[in-house]
Wavefront OBJ file of the C-alpha trace (Angstrom):
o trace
v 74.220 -32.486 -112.883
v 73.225 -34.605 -109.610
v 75.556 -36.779 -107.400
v 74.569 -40.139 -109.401
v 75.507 -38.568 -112.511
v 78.808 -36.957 -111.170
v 80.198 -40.241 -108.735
v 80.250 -43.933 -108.677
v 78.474 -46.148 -106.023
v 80.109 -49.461 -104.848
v 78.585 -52.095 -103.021
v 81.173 -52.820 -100.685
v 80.692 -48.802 -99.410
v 77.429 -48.377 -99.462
v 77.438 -44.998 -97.444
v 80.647 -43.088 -99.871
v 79.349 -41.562 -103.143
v 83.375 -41.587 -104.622
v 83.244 -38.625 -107.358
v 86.155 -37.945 -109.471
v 88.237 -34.684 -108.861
v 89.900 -33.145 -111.541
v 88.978 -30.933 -114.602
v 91.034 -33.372 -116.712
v 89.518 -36.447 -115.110
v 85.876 -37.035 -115.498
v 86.152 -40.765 -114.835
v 87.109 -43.385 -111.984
v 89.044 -45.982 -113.707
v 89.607 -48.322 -110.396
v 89.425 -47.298 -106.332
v 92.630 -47.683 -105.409
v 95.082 -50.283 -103.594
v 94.573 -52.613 -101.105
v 95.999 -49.409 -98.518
v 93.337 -47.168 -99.610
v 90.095 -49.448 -99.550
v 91.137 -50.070 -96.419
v 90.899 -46.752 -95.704
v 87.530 -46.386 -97.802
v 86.489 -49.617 -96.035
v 87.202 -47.546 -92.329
v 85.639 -44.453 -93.584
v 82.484 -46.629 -94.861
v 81.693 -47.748 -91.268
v 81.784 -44.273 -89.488
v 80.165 -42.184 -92.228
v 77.081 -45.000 -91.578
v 77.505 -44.171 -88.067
v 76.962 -40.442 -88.760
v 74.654 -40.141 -91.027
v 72.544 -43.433 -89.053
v 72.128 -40.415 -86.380
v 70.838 -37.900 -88.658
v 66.857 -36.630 -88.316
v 64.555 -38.896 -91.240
v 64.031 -34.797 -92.439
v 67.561 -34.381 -92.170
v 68.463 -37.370 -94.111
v 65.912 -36.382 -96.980
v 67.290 -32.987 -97.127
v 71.026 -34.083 -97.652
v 69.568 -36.239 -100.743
v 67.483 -33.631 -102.264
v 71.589 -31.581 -101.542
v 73.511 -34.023 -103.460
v 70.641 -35.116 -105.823
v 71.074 -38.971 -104.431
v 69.005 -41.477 -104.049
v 70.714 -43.344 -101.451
v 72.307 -41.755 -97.998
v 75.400 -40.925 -99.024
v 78.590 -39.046 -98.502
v 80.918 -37.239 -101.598
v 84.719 -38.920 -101.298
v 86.736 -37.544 -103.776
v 88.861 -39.839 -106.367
v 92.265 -37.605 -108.028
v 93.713 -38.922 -111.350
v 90.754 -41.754 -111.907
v 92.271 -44.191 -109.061
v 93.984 -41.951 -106.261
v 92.028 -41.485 -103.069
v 92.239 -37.424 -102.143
v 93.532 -37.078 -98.694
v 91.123 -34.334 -98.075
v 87.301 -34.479 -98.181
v 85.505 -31.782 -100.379
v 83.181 -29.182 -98.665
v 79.718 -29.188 -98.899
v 80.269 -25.541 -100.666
v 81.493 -27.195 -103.735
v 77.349 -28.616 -104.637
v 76.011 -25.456 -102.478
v 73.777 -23.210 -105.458
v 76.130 -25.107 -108.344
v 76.016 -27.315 -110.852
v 78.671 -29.168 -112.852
v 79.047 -31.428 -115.920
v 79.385 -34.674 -116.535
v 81.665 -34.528 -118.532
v 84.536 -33.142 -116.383
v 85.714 -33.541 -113.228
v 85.380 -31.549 -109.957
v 87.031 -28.842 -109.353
v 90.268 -28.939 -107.298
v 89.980 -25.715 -105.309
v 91.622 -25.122 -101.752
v 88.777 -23.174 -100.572
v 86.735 -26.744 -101.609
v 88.645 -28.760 -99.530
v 88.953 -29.468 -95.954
v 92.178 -29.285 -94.266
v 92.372 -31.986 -92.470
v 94.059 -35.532 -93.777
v 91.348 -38.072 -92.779
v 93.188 -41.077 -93.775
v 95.889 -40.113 -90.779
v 93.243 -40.214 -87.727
v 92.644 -42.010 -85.244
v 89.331 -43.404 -85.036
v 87.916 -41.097 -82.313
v 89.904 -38.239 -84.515
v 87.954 -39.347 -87.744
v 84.593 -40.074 -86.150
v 84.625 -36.588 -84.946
v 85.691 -35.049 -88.567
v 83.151 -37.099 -90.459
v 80.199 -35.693 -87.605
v 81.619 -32.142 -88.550
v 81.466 -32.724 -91.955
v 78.491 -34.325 -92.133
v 76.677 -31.270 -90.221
v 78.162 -28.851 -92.801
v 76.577 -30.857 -94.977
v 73.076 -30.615 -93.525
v 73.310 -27.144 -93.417
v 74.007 -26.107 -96.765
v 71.052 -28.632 -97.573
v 69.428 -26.457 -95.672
v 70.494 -23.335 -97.589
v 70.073 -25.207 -100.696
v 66.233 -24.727 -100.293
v 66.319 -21.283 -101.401
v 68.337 -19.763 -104.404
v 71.427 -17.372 -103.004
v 69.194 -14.480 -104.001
v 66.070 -15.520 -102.201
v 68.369 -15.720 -98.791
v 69.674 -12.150 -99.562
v 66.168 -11.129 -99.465
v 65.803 -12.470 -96.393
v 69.496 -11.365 -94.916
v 68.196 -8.030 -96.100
v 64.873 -7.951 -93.775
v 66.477 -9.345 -91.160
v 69.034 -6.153 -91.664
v 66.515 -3.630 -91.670
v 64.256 -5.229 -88.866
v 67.378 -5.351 -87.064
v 66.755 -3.308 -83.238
v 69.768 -0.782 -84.323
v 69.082 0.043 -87.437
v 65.727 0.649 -86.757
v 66.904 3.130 -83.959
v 69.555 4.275 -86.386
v 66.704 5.221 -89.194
v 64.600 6.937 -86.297
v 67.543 8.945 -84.712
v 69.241 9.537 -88.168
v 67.924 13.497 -87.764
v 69.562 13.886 -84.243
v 72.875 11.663 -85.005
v 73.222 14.095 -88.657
v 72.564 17.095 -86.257
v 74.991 16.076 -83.895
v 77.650 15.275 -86.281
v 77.180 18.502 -88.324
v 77.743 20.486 -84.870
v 80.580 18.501 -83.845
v 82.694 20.196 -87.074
v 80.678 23.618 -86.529
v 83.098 26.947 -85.764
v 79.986 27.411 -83.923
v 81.174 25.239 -81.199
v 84.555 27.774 -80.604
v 82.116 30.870 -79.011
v 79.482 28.803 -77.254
v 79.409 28.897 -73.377
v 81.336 27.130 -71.440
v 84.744 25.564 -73.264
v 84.448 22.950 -70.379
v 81.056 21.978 -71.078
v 82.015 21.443 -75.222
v 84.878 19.548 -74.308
v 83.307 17.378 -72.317
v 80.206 16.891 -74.571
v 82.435 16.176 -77.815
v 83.741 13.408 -76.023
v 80.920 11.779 -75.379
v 79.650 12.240 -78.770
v 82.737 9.968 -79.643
v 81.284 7.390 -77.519
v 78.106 7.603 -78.341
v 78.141 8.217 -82.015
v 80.902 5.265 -82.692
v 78.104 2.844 -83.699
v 76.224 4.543 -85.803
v 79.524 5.356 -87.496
v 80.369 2.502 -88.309
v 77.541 1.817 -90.320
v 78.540 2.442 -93.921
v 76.239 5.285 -95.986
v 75.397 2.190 -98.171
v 74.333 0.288 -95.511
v 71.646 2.891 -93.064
v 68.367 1.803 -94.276
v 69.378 -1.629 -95.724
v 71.651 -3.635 -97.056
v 74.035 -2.241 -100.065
v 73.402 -3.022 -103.691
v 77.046 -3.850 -103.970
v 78.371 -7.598 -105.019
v 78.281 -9.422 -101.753
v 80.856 -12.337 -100.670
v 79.138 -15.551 -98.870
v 80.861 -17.035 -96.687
v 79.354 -20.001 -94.723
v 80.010 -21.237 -90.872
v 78.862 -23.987 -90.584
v 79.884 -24.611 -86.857
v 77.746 -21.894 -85.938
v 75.371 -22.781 -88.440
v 75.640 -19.157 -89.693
v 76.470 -17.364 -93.138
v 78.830 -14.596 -93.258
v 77.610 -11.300 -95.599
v 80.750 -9.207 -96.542
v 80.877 -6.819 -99.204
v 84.287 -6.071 -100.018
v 83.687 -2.450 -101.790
v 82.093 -1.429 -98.258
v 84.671 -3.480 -96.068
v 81.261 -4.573 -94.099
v 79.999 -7.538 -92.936
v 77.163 -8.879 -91.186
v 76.531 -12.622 -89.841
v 73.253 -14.014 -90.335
v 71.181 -17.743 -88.876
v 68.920 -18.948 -91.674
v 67.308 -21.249 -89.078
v 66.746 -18.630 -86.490
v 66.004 -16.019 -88.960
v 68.386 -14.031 -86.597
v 71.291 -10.966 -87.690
v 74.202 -9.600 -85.907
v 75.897 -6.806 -86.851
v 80.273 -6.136 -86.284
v 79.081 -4.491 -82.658
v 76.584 -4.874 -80.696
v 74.741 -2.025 -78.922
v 72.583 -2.139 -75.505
v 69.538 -0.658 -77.215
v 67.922 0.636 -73.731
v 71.199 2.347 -73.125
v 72.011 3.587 -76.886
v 68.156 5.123 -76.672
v 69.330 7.085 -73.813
v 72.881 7.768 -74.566
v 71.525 9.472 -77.823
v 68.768 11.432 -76.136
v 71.586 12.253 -73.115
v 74.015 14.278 -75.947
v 70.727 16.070 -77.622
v 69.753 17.334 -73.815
v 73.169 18.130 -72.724
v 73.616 20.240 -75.875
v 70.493 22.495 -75.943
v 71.789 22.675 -71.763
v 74.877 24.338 -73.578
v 72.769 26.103 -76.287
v 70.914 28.146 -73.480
v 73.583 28.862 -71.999
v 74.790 30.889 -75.073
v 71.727 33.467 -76.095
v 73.629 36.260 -77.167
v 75.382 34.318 -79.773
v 71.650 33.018 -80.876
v 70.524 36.142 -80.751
v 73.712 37.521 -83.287
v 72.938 34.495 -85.607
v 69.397 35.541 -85.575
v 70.531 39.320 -86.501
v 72.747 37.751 -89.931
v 69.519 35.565 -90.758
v 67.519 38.822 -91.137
v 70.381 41.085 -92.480
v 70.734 38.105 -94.942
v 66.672 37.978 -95.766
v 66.723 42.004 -96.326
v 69.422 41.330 -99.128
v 67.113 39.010 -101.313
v 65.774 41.169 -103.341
v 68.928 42.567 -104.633
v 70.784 39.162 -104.600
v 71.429 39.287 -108.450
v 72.990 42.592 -108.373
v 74.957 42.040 -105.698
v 76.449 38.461 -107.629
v 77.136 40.854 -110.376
v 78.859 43.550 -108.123
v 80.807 40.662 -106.696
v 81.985 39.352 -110.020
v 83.469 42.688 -111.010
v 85.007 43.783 -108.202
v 86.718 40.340 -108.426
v 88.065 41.011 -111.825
v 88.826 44.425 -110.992
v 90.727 43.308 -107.550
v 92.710 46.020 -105.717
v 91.353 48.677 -107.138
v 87.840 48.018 -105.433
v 87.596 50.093 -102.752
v 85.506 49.079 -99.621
v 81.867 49.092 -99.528
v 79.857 48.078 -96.319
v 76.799 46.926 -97.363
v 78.835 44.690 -100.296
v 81.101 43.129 -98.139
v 77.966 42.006 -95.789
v 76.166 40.555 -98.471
v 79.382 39.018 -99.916
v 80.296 37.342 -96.761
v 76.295 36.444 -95.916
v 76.503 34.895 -99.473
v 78.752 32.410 -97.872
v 76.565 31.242 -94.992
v 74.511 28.794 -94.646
v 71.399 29.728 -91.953
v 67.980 28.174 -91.339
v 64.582 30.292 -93.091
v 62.909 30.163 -89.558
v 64.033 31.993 -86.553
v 67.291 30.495 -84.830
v 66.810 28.520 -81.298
v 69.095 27.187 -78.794
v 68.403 23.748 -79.507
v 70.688 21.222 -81.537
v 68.195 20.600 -84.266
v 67.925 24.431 -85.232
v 71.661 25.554 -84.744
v 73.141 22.241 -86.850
v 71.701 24.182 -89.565
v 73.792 26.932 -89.292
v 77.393 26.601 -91.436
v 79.681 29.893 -90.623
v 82.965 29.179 -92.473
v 84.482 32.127 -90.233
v 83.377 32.675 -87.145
v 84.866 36.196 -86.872
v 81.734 37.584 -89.278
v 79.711 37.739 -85.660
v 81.750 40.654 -84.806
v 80.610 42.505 -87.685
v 76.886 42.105 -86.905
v 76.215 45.433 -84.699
v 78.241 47.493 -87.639
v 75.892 46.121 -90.390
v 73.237 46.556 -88.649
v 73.822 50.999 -89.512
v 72.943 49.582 -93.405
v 70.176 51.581 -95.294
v 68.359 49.213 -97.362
v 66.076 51.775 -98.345
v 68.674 53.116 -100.648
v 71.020 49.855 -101.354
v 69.143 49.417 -105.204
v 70.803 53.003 -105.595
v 73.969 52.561 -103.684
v 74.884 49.551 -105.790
v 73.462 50.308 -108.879
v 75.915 53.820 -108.796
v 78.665 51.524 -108.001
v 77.767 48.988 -110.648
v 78.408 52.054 -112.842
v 81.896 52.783 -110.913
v 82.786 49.633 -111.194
v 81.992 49.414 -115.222
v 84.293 52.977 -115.733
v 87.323 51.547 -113.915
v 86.828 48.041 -115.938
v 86.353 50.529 -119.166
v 89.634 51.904 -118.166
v 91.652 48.963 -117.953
v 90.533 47.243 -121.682
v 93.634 46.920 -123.781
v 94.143 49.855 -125.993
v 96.626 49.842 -129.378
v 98.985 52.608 -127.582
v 99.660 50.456 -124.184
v 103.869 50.009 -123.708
v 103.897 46.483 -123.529
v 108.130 46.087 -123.401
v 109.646 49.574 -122.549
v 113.796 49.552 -122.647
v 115.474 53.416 -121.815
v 113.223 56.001 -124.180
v 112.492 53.167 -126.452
v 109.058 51.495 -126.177
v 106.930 48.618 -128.145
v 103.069 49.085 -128.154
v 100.212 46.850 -128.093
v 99.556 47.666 -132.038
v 103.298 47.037 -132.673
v 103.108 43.282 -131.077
v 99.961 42.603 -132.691
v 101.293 43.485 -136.162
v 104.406 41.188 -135.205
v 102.381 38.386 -133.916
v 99.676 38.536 -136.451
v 102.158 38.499 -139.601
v 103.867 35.050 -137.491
v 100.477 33.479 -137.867
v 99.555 34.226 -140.993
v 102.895 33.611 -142.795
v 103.672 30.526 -144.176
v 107.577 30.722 -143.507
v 109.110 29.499 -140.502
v 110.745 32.525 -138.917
v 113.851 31.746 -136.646
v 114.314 34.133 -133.142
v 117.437 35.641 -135.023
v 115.793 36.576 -138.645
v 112.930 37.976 -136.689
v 115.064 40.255 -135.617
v 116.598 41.346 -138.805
v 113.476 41.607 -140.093
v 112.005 44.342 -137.442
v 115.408 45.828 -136.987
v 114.925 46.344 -141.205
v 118.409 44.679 -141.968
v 118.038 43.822 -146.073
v 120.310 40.799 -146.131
v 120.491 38.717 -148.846
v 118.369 35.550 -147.361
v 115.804 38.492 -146.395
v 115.415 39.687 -149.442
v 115.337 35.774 -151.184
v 112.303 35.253 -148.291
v 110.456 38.570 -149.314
v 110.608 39.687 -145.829
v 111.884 43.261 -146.644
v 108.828 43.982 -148.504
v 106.367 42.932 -145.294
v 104.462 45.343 -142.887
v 106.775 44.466 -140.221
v 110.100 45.068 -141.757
v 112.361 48.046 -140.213
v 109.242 48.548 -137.870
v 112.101 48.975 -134.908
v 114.913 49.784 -136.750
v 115.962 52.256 -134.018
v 116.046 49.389 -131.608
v 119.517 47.905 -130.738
v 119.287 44.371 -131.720
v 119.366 42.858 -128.104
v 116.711 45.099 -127.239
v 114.522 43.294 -129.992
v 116.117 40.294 -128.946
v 114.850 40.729 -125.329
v 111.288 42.289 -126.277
v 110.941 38.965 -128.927
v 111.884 36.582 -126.295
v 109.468 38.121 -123.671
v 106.466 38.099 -126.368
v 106.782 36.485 -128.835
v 109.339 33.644 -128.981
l 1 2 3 4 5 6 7 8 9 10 11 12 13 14 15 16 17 18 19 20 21 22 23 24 25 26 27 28 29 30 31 32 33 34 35 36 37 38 39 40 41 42 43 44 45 46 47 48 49 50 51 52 53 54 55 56 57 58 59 60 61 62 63 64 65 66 67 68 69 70 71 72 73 74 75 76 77 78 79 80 81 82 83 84 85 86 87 88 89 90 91 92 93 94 95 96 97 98 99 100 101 102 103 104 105 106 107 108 109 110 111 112 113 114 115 116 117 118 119 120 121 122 123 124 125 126 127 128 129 130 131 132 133 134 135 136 137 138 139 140 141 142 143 144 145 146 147 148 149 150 151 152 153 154 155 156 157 158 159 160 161 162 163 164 165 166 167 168 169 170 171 172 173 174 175 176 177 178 179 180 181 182 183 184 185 186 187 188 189 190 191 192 193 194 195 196 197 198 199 200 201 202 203 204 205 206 207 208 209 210 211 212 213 214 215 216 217 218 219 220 221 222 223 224 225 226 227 228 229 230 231 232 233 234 235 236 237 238 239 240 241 242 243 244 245 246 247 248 249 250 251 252 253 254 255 256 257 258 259 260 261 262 263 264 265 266 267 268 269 270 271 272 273 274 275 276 277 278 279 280 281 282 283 284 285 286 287 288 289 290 291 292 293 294 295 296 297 298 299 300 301 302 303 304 305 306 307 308 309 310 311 312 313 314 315 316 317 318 319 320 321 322 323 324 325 326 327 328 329 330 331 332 333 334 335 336 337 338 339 340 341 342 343 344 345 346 347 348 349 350 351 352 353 354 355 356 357 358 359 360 361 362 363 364 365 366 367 368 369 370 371 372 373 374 375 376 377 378 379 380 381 382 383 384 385 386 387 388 389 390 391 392 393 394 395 396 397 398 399 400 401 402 403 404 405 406 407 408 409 410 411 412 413 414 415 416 417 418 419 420 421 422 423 424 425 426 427 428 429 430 431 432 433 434 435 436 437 438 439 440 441 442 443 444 445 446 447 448 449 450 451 452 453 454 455 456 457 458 459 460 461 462 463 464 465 466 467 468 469 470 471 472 473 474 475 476 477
């Protein structure tokens, strides 16, 4: 609905569009007492002023805003007759649309702060310019649907000078990141030289870190908050999920991010870390050339990677009774690490690839290297079979002791019988006629129940009955 439709137009202010404010009151009924058109009267001659001053394109835009014919400015009426003491933002008409048939809505965040009606007249000419360039500039806005300057928010993101050095350095920055948590970092030459490289990465890196995942290559596809400034003729981008925000000029077509980087010296800040690093990584060739020695131990393995899974799996169910097997532990702890396919070189790019949960596996390296993999198929494949025997051995069997009291003794079979003739039953045994039952004592409500006549009754009738008590409890009960 436009501004004709929503407000009233009086001659006597021919520059005040007064629109009623109010869900519940749609209407102007009158405009107030002699106090307040004197007001509206004072408020008529500088709003002329300020909007006199405006551009002819200007002008024309702020109609086209408020859907007027005339130059006008919104002054809000409360309960049909009441002047508000605050003037409404030009937010309130910014991408909306509201009926005819109701009011405007009275909102804080629609509303200035600032009591016009208790200025001076150099106080309220200068509120009425401010307001009247807020309104400009959401007429400006107004050209293009929210979406359509999201669009354009969102090229401006991705053009932006850092985040196109971001996207082009994103290999180098994930590199350095991924070595700045490596264990490799604890046995390269010289402790000095790491220490004083990790903290520069914290310099360096802190920009690009505080770009959210979301947000490397462009915007996020979360919901986005807008908040304008119109001082600064700027919008404000925040997405709360993110906590992010970016300020963008429509007219300028220009973005700034939370920071702001010297691009000349963020190029060579990044390069400086990648240089000082492979420095470091040279410096260090006998731990290359040990990583290098696992990457081909750990190639030699592939062919007999399912077998060793297997062999892994059951000495893990089996557990102490494994006993130690060199080439199995190698490929059990080689299982673990991560390491490039091509050959390992001091450089950050080639050893951020390498992940070594323990570090301590490099001392290993010379003893593996005695492995025969000319006979591993047949070393593990005769320890497969080991391994199957000893789990063969350890399957329940019906004669296991499973509750053993002095030279009396309850066997797997026995405490299946017991536990099977629980399920199947449809009485509801107690702890205590359990008992009688398997001690075999015929008392009367054990003979009413039938129980003396089951597979279980007397079964330990040589037990004392707080050894069947215990054995029960521990179970069964």
């Amino acid at each position: 609905m436009n501004g004709n439709q929503l407000g009233h137009h009086f001659t006597a202010y021919p520059s005040l569009q007064l629109v009623p404010a109010g869900r519940k009151h749609p209407v102007i009924r009158s405009i107030g007492h002699k106090e307040e058109r004197a007001v509206l009267s004072r408020l008529q001659q500088i709003v002329s002023a300020a909007l006199d001053q405006l551009l002819s394109n200007e002008q024309q835009l702020l109609r086209e805003f408020l859907k007027l014919s005339s130059l006008q400015l919104p002054v809000p009426i409360c309960k049909q007759q009441t002047l508000c003491p605050y003037l409404m933002k030009p937010e309130l008409f910014l991408w909306k649309t509201h009926s005819p048939n109701r009011g405007l809505p009275i909102e804080e965040t629609y509303f200035y702060k600032t009591q016009y009606h208790t200025l001076s007249t150099r106080q309220l000419t200068a509120h009425i310019h401010h307001v009247v360039r807020d309104y400009v500039f959401c007429a400006r806005l107004q050209q293009l649907d929210r979406n359509m300057w999201l669009e354009r928010i969102n090229k401006a993101y991705t053009e932006h000078p850092f985040i196109l050095l971001s996207r082009s350095k994103q290999t180098i920055v994930n590199a350095v990141e991924s070595m700045n948590r490596s264990s490799l970092l604890s046995v390269l030459n010289y402790p000095e030289d790491i220490a004083y490289w990790r903290h520069r990465v914290e310099i360096v890196l802190r920009p690009y870190r505080s770009i959210p995942p979301a947000w490397q290559d462009e915007i996020c596809v979360h919901a986005k908050n807008i908040s304008l400034q119109p001082s600064s003729e700027s919008i404000l981008v925040t997405c709360p999920e993110c906590s992010f925000s970016i300020t963008y000029w429509p007219i300028t077509d220009q973005l700034k991010l939370p920071f702001e980087v010297k691009i000349k010296q963020a190029v060579k800040r990044i390069a400086t870390i990648e240089r000082q690093f492979n420095q470091i990584a040279l410096q260090s060739s006998k731990i290359v050339a040990s990583l290098n020695q696992l990457r081909r131990l750990k190639s030699k393995f592939t062919p007999y990677y399912s077998l060793g899974e297997e062999l892994i799996q059951l000495s893990e169910r089996l557990g102490e009774e494994t006993e130690p097997h060199s080439a199995l532990d190698c490929f059990s702890t080689l299982k673990e690490i991560s390491l490039p396919d091509k050959e390992i070189t001091p450089d950050l790019i080639s050893l951020a690839k390498v992940n070594i949960p323990d570090i301590a596996v490099l001392r290993s390296v010379e003893k593996w290297q005695s492995i025969d993999f000319h006979s591993l198929k047949d070393d593990f494949n005769r320890l497969y079979q080991e391994l199957l025997v000893k789990e063969a051995l350890r399957q329940p069997k019906p004669e296991d002791i499973l509750f053993q009291v002095k030279n009396l003794s309850l066997t797997r079979a026995q405490l299946e019988k017991i536990k099977t003739f629980i399920e199947e039953t449809e009485l509801t045994l107690s702890l205590h006629l359990l008992v009688q039952t398997v001690k075999g004592e015929a008392t009367n409500k054990i003979r009413r129940l039938g129980l003396h006549d089951t597979e279980i009754f007397g079964m330990m009738q040589q037990w004392p009955e707080k050894h069947i008590t215990q054995a029960m409890k521990k179970h069964v009960k």
